[in-house]
C-alpha positions, -999 to +999 in steps of 0.1 A: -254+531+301-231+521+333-237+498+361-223+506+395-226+481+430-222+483+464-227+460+492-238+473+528-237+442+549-259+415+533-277+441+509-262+446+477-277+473+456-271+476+414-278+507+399-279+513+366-277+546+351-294+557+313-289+589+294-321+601+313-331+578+341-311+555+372-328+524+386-314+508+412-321+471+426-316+457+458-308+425+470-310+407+503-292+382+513-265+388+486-230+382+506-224+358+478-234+378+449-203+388+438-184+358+441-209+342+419-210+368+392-174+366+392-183+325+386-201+331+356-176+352+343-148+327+339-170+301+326-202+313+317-219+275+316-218+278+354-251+267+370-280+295+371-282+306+409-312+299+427-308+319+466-348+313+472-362+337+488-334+362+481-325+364+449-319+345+412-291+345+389-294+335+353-271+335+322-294+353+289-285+360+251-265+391+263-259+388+299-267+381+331-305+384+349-306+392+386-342+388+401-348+395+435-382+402+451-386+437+438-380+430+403-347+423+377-318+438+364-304+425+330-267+430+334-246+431+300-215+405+298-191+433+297-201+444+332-201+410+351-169+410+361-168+444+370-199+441+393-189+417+406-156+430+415-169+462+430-195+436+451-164+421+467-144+452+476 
């Protein structure tokens, strides 16, 4: 499994890619999204995100859940950084 990102103005878009299937979430609004991945990284007690209506950010056992309006992405802790990384290129 590998996660990719890309952000095309305010949208950012995750995909994630299986042995069989890709999914890919976007999320509006999400100028910030990398900087605050990269936040959570570094010190993973950092405060959940809440961008209402946009999107949510929320530390779980393994990771990371994004929601945004047209569902969630559980990102692993091994990928935050990188995510967020290729959110601020």
């Amino acid at each position: 499994m590998t996660f990719t990102a890309a952000l095309d103005g305010s949208t950012a878009t995750i995909t994630l890619t299986g042995i069989n299937s890709t999914s890919n979430l976007k999320i509006e609004g999400a100028t910030s999204l990398g900087d605050q991945l990269i936040a959570f990284a570094t010190d993973p007690s950092t405060a959940p995100v809440d961008s209402t209506p946009h999107y949510q950010v929320y530390p779980t056992d393994t990771g990371l859940r994004i929601t945004a309006i047209h569902g969630h992405i559980d990102l692993p802790w091994r990928w935050v950084q990188s995510i967020g990384n290729a959110l601020n290129a």
